[in-house]
C-alpha positions in Angstrom: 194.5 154.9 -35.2 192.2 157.6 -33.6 190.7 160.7 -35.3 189.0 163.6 -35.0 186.8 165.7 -36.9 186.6 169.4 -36.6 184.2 171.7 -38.8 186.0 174.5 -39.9 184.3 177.6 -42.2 184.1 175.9 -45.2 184.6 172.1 -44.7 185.8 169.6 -42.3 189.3 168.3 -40.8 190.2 164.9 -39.8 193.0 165.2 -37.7 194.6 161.6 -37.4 197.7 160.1 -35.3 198.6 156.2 -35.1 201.0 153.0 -35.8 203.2 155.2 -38.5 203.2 151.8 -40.4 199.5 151.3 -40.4 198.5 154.9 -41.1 201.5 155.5 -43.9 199.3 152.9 -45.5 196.1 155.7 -45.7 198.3 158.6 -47.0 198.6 159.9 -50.2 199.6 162.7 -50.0 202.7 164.7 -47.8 203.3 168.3 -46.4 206.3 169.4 -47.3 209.1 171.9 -45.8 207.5 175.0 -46.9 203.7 174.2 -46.0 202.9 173.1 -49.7 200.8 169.6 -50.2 202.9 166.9 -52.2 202.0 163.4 -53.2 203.4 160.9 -51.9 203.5 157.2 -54.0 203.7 153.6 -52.7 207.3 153.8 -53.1 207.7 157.2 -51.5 205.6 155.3 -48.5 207.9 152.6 -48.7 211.1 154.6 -47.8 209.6 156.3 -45.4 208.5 153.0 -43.4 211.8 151.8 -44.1 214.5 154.6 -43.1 212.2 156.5 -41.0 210.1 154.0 -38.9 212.2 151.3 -39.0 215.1 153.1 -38.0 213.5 154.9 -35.2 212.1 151.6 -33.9 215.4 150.0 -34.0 216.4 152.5 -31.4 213.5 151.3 -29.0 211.0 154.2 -30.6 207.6 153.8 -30.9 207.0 155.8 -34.4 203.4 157.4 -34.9 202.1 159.2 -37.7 200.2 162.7 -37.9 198.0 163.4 -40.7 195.1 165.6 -41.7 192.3 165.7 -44.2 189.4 167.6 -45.4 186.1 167.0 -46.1 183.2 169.1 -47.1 180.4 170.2 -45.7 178.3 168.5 -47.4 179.5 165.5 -46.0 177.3 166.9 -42.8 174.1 165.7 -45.3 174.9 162.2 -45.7 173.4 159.6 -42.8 174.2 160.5 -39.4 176.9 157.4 -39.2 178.8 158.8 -42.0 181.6 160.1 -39.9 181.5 156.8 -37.5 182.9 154.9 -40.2 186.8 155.1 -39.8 186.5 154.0 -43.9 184.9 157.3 -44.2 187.2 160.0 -42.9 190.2 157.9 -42.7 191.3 158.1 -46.5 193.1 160.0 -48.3 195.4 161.6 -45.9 198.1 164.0 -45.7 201.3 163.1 -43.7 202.4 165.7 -41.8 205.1 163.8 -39.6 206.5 161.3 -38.2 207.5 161.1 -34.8 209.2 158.5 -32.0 208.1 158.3 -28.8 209.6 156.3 -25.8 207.2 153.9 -24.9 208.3 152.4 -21.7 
């Protein structure tokens, strides 16, 4: 996984992409078709990693995940390694897709 973190006016956003499989496992939450934030359960995760990722893999696709957060600002008043620490900003995440690549 990598991240970013971008301040925005009132808070922070992680912006997030990695192994769909590894990163499903820090989402709890999904965006759905019309922009609205839904939550997404273990077994909502499940099918996901099974008829999304594994299917797309099957087909020689290398599936990553894209998710976001937010964080506020007053995060910025915590130690200076507070957002160094994946365990930090890396939680609680909102799924916004899913996508394969070819990976040659």
């Amino acid at each position: 996984m990598s991240s970013c973190v971008l301040r925005a006016d009132t808070k922070y956003v992680v912006y997030n992409k990695g192994a769909a499989e590894w990163v499903l496992r820090k989402c709890t939450s999904q965006m759905g078709a019309q922009g609205q934030v839904l939550p997404l359960d273990e077994a909502q995760r499940q099918d996901l990693a099974d008829n999304v990722v594994v299917k797309m893999a099957s087909v020689g696709l290398r599936c990553i995940a894209l998710t976001k957060a937010e964080l506020p600002l007053e995060d910025a008043g915590r130690s200076p390694d507070f957002f160094e620490d994946a365990a930090n900003v890396n939680q609680n995440l909102t799924l916004l897709a899913i996508v394969g690549i070819k990976d040659p």
